[in-house]
Each structure stands twice: as C-alpha cells, then as structure tokens.
N, C-alpha and C positions, 0 to 999 in steps of 0.2 A: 228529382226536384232539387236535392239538396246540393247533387252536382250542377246544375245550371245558375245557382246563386252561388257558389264557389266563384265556379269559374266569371259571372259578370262583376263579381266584387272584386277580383283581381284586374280585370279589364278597367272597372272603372278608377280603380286606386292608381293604377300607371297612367288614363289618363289625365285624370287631374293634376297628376304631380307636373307631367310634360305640358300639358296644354294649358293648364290655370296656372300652375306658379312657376314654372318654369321660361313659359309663352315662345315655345321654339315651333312652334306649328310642324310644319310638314319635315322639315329637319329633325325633326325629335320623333320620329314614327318610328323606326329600327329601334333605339334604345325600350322606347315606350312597349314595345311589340313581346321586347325578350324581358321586360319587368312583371308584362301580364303574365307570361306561361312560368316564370318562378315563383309570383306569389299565387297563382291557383296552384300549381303542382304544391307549397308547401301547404295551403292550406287546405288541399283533402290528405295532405299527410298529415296535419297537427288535427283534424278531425276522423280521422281514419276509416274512413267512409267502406262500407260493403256491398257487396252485389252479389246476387246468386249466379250459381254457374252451376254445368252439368256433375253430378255425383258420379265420383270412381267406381268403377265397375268393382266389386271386390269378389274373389273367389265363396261360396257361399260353406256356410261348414254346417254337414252332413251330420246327421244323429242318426246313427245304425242300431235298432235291434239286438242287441248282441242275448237274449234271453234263449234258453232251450227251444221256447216252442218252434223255433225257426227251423230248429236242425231235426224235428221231431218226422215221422211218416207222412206223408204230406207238404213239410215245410219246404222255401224255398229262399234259404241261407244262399246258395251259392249265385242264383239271378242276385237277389237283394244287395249283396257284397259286392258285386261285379259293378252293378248299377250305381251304387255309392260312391264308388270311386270315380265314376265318370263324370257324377255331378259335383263337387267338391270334395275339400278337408274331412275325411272320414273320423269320427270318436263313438266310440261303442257306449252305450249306455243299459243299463235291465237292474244293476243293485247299488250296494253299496261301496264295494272297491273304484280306487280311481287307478289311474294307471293307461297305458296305452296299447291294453290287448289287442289280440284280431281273431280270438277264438271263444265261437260263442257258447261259454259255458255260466251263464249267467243265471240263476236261479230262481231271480221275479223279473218282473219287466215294470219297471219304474219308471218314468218318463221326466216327471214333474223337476227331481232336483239338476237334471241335466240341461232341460231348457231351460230353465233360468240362472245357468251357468252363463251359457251361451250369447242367448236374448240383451245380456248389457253390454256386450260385443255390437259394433257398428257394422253386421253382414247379415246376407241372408241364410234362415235356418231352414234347413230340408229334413223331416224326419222321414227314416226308412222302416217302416213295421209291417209285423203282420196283421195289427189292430188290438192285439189280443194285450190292452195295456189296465194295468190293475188300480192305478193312481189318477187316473187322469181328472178324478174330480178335485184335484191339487193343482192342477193347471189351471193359471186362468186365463180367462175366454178370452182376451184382447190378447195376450202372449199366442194363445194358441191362434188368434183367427191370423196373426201377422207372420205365421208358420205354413211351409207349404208339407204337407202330409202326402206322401204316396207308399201306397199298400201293395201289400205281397200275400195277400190271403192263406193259408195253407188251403189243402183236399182236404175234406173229411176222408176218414178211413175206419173200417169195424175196429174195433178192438175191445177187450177186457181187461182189465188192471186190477190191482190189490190197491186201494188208494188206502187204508190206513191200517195198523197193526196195532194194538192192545196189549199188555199183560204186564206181569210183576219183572222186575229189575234185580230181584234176590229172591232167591229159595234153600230152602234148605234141603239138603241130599233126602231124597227119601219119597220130598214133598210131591204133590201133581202140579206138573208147570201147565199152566191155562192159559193159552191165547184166542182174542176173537177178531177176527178181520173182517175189514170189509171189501165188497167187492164192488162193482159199477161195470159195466156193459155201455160201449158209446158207439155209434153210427151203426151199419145194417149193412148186412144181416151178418146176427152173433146168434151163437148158440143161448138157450134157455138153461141152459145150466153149464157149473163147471168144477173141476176138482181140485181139491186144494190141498197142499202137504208140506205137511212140518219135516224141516230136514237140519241135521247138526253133520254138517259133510256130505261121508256118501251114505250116512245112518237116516231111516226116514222114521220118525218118530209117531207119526199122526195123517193118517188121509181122510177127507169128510168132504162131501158132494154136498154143490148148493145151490138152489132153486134162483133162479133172477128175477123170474116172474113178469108180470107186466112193467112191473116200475124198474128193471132193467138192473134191478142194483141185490144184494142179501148180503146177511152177516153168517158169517161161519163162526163155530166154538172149535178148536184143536185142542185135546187136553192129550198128556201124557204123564209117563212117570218119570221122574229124574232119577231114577237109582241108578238105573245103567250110564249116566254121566258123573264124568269125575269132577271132583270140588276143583272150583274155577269158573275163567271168565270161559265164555260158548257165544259164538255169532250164530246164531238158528239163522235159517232162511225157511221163508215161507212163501211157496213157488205155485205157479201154474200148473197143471201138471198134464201133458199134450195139448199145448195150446199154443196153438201154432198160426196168430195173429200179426199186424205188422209192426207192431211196437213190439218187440221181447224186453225192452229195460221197464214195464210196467208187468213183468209178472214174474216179477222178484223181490221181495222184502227182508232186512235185515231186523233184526233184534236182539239185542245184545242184553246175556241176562250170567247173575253170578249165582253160581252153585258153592255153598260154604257145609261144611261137614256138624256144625252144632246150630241151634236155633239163634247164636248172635245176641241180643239183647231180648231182655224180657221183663215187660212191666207188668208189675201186679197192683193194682190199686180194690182199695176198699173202705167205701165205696169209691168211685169215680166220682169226679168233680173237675172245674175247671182248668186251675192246674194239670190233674194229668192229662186232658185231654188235649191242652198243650204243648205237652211234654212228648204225650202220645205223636204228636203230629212233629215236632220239631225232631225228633230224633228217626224219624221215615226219612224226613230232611235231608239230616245230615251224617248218618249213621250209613257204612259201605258195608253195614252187617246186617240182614235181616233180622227185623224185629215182630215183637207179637206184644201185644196185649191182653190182658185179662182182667175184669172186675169182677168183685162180688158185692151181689145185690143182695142178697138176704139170705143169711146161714152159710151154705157149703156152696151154694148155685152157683156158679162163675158164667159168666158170656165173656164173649170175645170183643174188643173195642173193635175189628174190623168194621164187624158184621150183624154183631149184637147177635150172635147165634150161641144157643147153649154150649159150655164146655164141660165135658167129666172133669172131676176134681183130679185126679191120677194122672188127668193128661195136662193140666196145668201144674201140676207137681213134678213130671217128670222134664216139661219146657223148662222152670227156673231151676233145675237142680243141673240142667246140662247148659244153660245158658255160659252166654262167656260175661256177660253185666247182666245181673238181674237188681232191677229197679223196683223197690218197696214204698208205696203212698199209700199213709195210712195205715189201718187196722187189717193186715191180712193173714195174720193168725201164725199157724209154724209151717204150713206148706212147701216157705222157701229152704226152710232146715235141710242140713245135708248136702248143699248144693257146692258142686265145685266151682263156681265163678271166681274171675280175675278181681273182678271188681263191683262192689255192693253199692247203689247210692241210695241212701234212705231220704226219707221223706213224711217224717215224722207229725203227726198233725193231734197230738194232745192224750194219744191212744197209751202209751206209758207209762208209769208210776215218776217219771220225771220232774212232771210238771205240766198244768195246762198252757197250753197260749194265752198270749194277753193280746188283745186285739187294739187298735191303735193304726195310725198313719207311721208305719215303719218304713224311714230313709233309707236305703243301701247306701254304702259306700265302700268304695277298694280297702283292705285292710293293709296292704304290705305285697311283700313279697310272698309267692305262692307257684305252686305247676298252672295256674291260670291267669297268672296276671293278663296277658297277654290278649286276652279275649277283650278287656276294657282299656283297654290303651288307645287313649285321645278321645273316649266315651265320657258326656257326661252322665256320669250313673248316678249322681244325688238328683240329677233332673229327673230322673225316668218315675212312671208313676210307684207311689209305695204300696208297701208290704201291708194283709189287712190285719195280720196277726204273727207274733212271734214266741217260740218255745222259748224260755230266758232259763239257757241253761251256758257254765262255762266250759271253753274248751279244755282240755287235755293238757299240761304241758308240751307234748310234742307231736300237737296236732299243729296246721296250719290252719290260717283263716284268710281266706279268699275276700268275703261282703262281711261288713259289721255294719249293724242298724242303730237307729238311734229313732225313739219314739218321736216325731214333731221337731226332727230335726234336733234336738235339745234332750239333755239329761246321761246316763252313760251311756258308753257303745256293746251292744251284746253283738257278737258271735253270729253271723245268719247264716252262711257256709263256709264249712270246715272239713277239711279232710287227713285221716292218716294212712301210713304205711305202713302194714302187719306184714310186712313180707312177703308170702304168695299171695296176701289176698289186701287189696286198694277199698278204701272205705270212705265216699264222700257222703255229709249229712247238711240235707239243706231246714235250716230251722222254720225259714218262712213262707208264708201262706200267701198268694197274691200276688206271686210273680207272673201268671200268666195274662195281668196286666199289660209288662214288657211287647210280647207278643201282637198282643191286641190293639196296644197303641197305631204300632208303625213305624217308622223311620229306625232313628238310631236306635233308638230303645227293642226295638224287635230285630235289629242287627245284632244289638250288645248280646240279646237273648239266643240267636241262633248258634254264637261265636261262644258263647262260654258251653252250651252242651254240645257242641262241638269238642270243645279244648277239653272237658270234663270227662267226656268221653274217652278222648284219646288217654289221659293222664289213666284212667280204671282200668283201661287196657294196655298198660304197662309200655305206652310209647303211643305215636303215630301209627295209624294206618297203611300199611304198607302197598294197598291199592288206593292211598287218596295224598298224601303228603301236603304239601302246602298248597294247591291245589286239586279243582280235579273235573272235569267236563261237565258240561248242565246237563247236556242230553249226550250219552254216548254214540248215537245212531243221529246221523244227521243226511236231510236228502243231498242230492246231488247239487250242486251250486250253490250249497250255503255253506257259511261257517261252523267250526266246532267252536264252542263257547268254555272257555276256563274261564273258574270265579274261585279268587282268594279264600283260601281256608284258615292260612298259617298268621301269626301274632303280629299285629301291629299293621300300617298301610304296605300297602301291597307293591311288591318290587320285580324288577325283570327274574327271572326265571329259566335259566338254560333247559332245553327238552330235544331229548333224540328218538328218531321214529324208524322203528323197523315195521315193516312190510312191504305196501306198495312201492314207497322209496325208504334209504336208510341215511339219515343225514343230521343234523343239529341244527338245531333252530332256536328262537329265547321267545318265549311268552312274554310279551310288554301289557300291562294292564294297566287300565283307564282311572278315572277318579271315582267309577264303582266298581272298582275290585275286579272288571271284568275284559278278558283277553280272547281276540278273535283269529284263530289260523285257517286259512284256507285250503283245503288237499283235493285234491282229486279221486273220482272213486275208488274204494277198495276197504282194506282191513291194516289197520296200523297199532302193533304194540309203542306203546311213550314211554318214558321212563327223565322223570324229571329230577334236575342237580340235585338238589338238598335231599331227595327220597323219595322216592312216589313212582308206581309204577300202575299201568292199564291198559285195557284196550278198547279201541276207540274205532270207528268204521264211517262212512259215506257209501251212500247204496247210489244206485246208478238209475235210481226210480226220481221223476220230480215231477211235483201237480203242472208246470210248464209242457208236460209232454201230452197232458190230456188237452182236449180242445174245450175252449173257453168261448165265452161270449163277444164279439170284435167289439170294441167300444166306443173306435175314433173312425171317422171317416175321410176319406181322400179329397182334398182340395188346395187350390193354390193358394198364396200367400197375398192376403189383400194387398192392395196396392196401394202406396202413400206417396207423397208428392216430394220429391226432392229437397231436404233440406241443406244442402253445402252451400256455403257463402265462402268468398273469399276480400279481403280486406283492403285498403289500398296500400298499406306498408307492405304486402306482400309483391308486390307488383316493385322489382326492382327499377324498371326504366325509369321511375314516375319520381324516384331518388336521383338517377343522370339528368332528368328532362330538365329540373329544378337548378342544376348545377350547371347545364349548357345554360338555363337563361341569366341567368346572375353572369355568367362569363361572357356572354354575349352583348350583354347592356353595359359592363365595364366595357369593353371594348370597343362600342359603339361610342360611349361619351369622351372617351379618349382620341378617339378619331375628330369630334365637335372639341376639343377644348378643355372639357368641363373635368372637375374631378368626380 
C-alpha cells in the first residue's frame, strides 16, 4: 500500500510540474516520465520501506550429549556422534566445562545452560540424547518446544554396582577402620546376593556377603583393623568380588583414608557446652589430624562427643597424654597431666582461682600483630556477634595477643586470645565465652571462625600441615567426570597457587581460585600424589565409577521443532539498483530538457 502511494505521488508531482506549470503537453512526456521514476525511487529511499523475503537456510547447530551415560553398556555414543555431524555444527554439552571437546566424559548431563546459549543465536537447535537429562525442569517450555530433540535410547542391561561408600577420612593406627556401602542391583536377571571386599592393593582386608532381597538394593558394614597399615595416606578399594556383569567400572570404589601414628588432637570439655561443641565440629573441619572428643558429665563419667557412648577414665587419659594438641574447656580436673602434646589450647571458663568471668556484650577485635593475624585479614570482626562473658585477666609480658575485647564496645580492652611459646610446648588461652556465636551466625563471621582454628592450629603445631598447606581438596575421592575441588586455607584472599601431580600424569599446573576461595581441576581417572609451591603435599584420586553409568529415568522426549513463520525483511536501501534507478532518472530528464530547450 505504502509502495503504491510512493510511487503515484512521484507520478503525480512530475506531472503537474510538466503539464500545469510547465504546459508542454506531449513534448514534455520523456522528461516528465524520468522525474516520476527519480522521485519514487528517492522516496522509498528517504522512507526506507521493507518487504519480507524468504529466510536463509542456515546450517542448524547440533547439541550432543557428551555425558557418560552414552558411553555406558547399552549406550550409543558412536551412532549418536556419527548422526550429529551429519545434521549440523556439533557442541558437546553434560556439565560445567566449556571448551570444544569430542570426548564424552562428562559427568552430569545438563542441558538447560547450553540451550540457552545457543537459542539467542538466529538457527536451528537439534539436541542429540539419550533422554537421560537431570535439569530439564530449567528449560523452558517455549525454548524447548522450538528445539527439535532426537533420542538414542540406551538397552537396559543387568548389572550391580557399589553406588556409594561411607566411613572415616582419619584414624588412628591401631583403630578399626569401618566402612558401609551400598549396593543396588538394576535390570534382570542379577544374582540375589553379592560379595563385597575391602582391598588396600593386593592385601584384602575385609570380605562380607549381602542379601538384595526383593528391593534389589542392601548395605554392607566392612570393618577392619588398621595395625597392619602403615601411618599414611591408603586408597582402599572396595570391589565386587566375581562379578562378572556388563559394566566393571561400577564394581569398584575408592576411598581414600589417613592413618596417623598418635590420636592428633583431643578435646576434653567439662562439662560440654556450646562452644565446645563448636569447636568440636570446626576442628573435624579443618584439622588433617584425627580428632576425639570427651566430656564429663558428672564426677569421673566421661562420654565421647562422637557418640555419646561411655568412656573409661584411663582411656581418656591415655588419648590427651599422647595427643599432639590436647584442647581443655573448662573444669576437667588433672587428667590431661603428664601429656606430651605440641601444643595446649585452654579454654578457661571461671574454674580457676583467677578470677570469674564477667558477663557482658564482649566486642573482639584484632590486637596487632600475632602467628594468627592472618586468619582475620579483610574480616570485620568488631561486627561479628559478641562474646557473652569474659575472664579479665592480663596477659604475660611475652605473651601475644591475637582478639582484645571491649565490654559494649566502650571502656578498656582486655586480653580474649593470647598465646605463648614455652619452647617444646605452644600454649594458646582463649579467655571468652560465646564465640561459638561466629559459627552460628554464617557468612563471614563463621569464615573468620573456621580460619583462625585453622591458623591456631597449625601455629600449636609448630608450623603448617604438611598434608594440607595453603590449600587442600574438599573431597579427596571425586567420581569420574567431576572436578577436584581446592578451597583456600592459607592468610589473607586467595591467590594462584603452582601444583605438580604425580601419577596418572606428572606435569605442573597452578590452582586459580574464585572469589570463594574455591579452585576446580579436572583429571581423568586414577590416583594422583600433589604437592603444592609454598608446601603442601596429598593424595588425591577419581574412580572410574559415575551415577551417569547406571540407568536413569528418560525425561525429554523426541519431537521436531515447532514451526514459526519466516521473519526476514529486507529494506529498500539494501536494494542497490533502486540507488542507480534514481540516478538514471535525474540523468535522463536533464537530458531530455536539454534537448527541448529548457534548463
């Protein structure tokens, strides 16, 4: 429409000029003729008028699967790959790496952040799966229905797997190492029962037979004794044992557990109270030393914080006397006497001839310089919740002091943690009551709190950790297609980090961490010794088990990509001729008038 009054309003503008004010009649038609086709041609170019026209074919780009379950017994990775590339641009999708792999070791199958990578791209999307997708209720329904899905089902196939292992991460030589696993049984026909054995190489520690029953699934307990293992780090495997199904990487489990020659840290509280039971738990945290717990409840009684199970007095005497840190809260008598430990941290709460606490809103704050500054650097610790009560007693001349309090913010600063050095033996004394506040809160304040018994720790024990240094792995045992996770140990925010890895490969690499302290490396399976720049050495494994290789629920189903109607225009300033047409009629009607006379 809007081209039809263009083009008559150009028609009519030439002829009135020729015909009314001009009045050359029929002599004036050539000129008249080439002034119409230059002012329509200009003015659907100063209005720049559009039309639809047919949409470029564009090559469509393909979302492959690249997750385990494809490569699993059953799966069909190599039709599915084959097929992708014949339809488009192939890009792997299942976690969180980007990159342009072509090998499917992916460890979830993610869908959701991939299409909507793609989806703001002007093509069409083909995803290639076996269905088996864990996110898709992150997709949504209009992205997804303008997606065309085609499936690659896997077989079902019998099998039996270990899907998950259990137990302590430290013991102590001597101790019983207790692991309990579970098992599952999937498709038919599997046997009703199966055996299962604890293995440290070619030593087999523990065998136990276990029922599956109807529900196709049971839990085993493997206990042993660790005497016959030497103090150190041990990769157990915990294996199938003649099972000879079609997955073998699901009837193998690692576990990676440290054997240390003395009980490591040991805290005595009496009674127990909040505090220690935060204390209790922070130092499981972040202590690379097995630790024990013990209270007493009335008289000599002791239990254990584990388990709350009775303890003999003797044997909690002989725990803090062979401890390398035994930790005192409270009233707990002379038990710990005698003990060789590196390092003592008290935890004094009124039981003294010193002096009682005063109870009050007690501020921490950094005192100076200290073996822990380090732990509150860029913390605000006068924010963190206060202290409910404090011992007002002063330090030592050549004692340091870590936290000075101040009642209500206001009045003098006493002393709240302080420590000296006797020589063989490290002595930190925390004066106040209601730090396990910190904890409780959350955020920074239960950072500040993990980082200074951390740093408090390492300082009683006469340096760093020699298996954790400025970092050191969340989980040592990680499945197959995921990441190892390092998170920052060491003083202040968290910086690159060089790391060399012997085992499976031997190579250098640099831990880069995020704005939570946290660093992700990706290995392939096996067993890898680390050993990080500034100190710190471990080890660290991927098992070659992933829940990707049991069979899941399909989720998405096959269908083509709704169809939507063509939206490409193109414009009239694109149309180059319609710039000459304009230029031939101006040339043309000069030349006309010129031939009449006229200028």
């Amino acid at each position: 429409m809007r081209l039809a009054l263009v083009l008559l309003l150009g028609l009519g503008l030439a002829a009135f000029t020729y015909l009314y004010l001009e009045r050359l009649g029929r002599r004036g038609l050539v000129p008249l003729l080439s002034r119409a086709v230059a002012w329509s041609a200009l003015g659907l170019l100063l209005l720049n008028l559009s039309c639809p026209v047919a949409a470029p074919l564009r090559r469509p780009q393909v979302l492959l699967d690249g997750s385990l379950s494809l490569t699993a017994v059953g799966g069909r990775w190599l039709e599915a790959r084959d097929s992708a590339a014949r339809w488009g641009d192939v890009r792997l999708f299942g976690d969180e790496r980007s990159g342009a792999d072509t090998v499917p070791d992916r460890g979830r199958s993610l869908l959701a952040p991939a299409l909507r990578a793609v989806s703001a791209a002007d093509r069409p999307v083909i995803v290639v799966t076996d269905g088996e997708i864990e996110d898709l209720r992150d997709v949504p329904a209009d992205v997804l229905a303008r997606t065309t899905v085609r499936m690659f089902p896997r077989a079902p196939m019998p099998d039996v797997a270990i899907t998950d292992v259990k137990g302590p991460a430290r013991i102590t030589s001597g101790d019983s190492l207790v692991l309990d696993a579970d098992i599952v049984a999937v498709g038919a026909p599997v046997a009703d029962s199966a055996v299962v054995a604890l293995e440290d190489g070619t030593r087999r520690l523990a065998r136990r037979t276990v029922r599956l029953g109807a529900a196709r699934a049971g839990r085993v307990r493997l206990a042993a004794s660790s005497a016959g293992l030497a103090p150190g780090e041990h990769v157990l495997e915990i294996v199938l044992v003649d099972q000879h199904d079609a997955e073998p990487r699901t009837d193998r489990r690692l576990h990676l557990v440290s054997i240390v020659p003395t009980p490591g840290i040991v805290l005595l509280a009496g009674p127990t109270d909040w505090d220690s039971r935060f204390l209790y738990r922070a130092l499981k945290d972040v202590a690379q030393l097995p630790v024990r717990g013990y209270t007493r409840l009335e008289a000599e009684r002791w239990r254990s914080l584990q388990d709350l199970s009775v303890v003999g007095v003797e044997q909690v005497r002989q725990a803090a006397r062979r401890a390398d840190v035994v930790v005192l809260k409270g009233n707990v008598g002379a038990i710990a006497d005698g003990g060789q430990a590196r390092g003592v941290w008290r935890w004094p709460s009124g039981e003294t001839p010193d002096g009682a606490p005063t109870p009050g809103d007690w501020y921490l704050m950094p005192a100076g310089a200290s073996p822990v500054e380090g732990a509150f650097a860029g913390l605000p610790v006068d924010s963190f919740p206060p202290a409910i009560q404090l011992t007002e007693l002063r330090a030592p001349q050549a004692d340091w002091i870590a936290l000075s309090a101040q009642d209500g913010r206001k009045g003098p600063q006493w002393p709240a943690v302080m420590g000296r050095d006797l020589g063989r033996t490290r002595e930190v004394s925390v004066l106040a009551d209601g730090l396990w506040r910190w904890a409780f809160r959350g955020g920074s304040s239960e950072q500040g709190y993990r980082a200074w018994v951390a740093a408090t720790l390492s300082w009683l024990l006469a340096g760093a950790d020699t298996v954790q240094g400025v970092a050191r792995p969340v989980r040592p045992v990680v499945l197959n297609g995921r990441p190892l996770v390092f998170e920052w140990l060491g003083p202040g925010p968290a910086k690159s980090v060089p790391v060399r890895w012997v085992g499976g490969r031997a190579e250098t690499d640099t831990l880069r961490f995020d704005g939570a302290g946290h660093a992700e490396v990706w290995l392939p399976p096996g067993e890898y010794r680390y050993q990080l720049g500034p100190g710190g050495i471990g080890t660290v494994a991927v098992e070659e088990y992933s829940d990707e290789l049991l069979p899941r629920p399909v989720a998405v189903t096959a269908h083509e990509a709704r169809a939507s109607a063509a939206s490409a225009t193109r414009s009239a300033r694109e149309w180059p001729w319609l710039f000459a047409l304009a230029v031939v009629g101006l040339a043309g009607e000069w030349v006309a008038r010129r031939r009449l006379g006229l200028r």
